[in-house]
N, C-alpha and C positions, 0 to 999 in steps of 0.2 A: 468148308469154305463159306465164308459171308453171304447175305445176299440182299443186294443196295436197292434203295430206291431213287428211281430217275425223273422227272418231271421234265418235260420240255417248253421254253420260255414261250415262243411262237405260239403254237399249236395245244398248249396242256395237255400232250401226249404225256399219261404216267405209264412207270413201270419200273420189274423188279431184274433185277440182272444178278446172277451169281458171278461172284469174279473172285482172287484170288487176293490176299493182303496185300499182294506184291504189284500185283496189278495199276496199271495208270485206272483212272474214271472216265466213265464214256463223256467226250463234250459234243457229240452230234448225233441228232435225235431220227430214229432208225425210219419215222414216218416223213418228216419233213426237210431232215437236214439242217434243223432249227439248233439253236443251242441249247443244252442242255443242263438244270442244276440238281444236284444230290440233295436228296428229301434224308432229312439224322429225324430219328425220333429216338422215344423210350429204347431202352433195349431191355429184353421179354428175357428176364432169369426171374426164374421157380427154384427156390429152396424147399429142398426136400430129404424127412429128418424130423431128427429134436433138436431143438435149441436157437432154430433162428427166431423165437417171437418170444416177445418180451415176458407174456404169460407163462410159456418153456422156462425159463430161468429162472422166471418166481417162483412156480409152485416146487422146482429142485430145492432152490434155496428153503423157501417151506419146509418142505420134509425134512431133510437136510437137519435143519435147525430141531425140528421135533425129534429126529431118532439121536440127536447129541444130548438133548435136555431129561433129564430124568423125571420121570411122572412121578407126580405128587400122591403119597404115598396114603391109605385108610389110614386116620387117627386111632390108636390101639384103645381099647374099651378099657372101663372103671377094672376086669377083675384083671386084666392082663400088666397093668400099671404097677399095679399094689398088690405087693407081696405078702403075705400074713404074716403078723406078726410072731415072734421065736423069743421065747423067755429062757435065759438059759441061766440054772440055780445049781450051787454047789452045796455036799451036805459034807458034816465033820468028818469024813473018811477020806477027802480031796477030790470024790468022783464027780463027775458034770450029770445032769440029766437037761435037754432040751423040750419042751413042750411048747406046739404049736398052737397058738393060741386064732380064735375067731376074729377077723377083722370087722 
């Protein structure tokens, strides 16, 4: 159940009353019998959790975006590129011989 604030017009008796949604509003003030008006302020909600603050969302989205994107890979070295060169000669019998020659 709620629980309202009451100020009274006369007197500036404040105060807190629990009452029911259903409930009427008190209009007479319990010290004076003055009239009475309802004090609204803020209402007091705590989020509590991930994701209600703006920062929550970004750094999901952050990650997020890094574990989709592929990391940039080492540049492969001079000997791993280049393969050695392969001479391949045939002699008058139709055979092949290959010799790997030094790059």
């Amino acid at each position: 159940m709620p629980t309202y604030q009451y100020a009274c017009n006369d007197c500036d008796h404040a105060f807190e009353q629990v009452q029911s949604f259903t409930d009427d509003s008190l209009t007479t003030c319990p010290r004076c019998e003055g009239r009475l008006r309802k004090i609204f302020n803020a209402v007091g909600v705590v989020f509590k959790g991930s994701g209600f603050y703006r920062t929550d969302s970004r750094a999901d989205a952050k990650s997020a975006a890094a574990a989709a994107t592929p990391t940039k890979a080492e540049p492969a070295t001079q000997s791993e590129t280049t393969a050695p060169a392969t001479t391949v000669t045939s002699d008058s019998s139709g055979s092949t011989k290959s010799k790997a020659g030094a790059a």
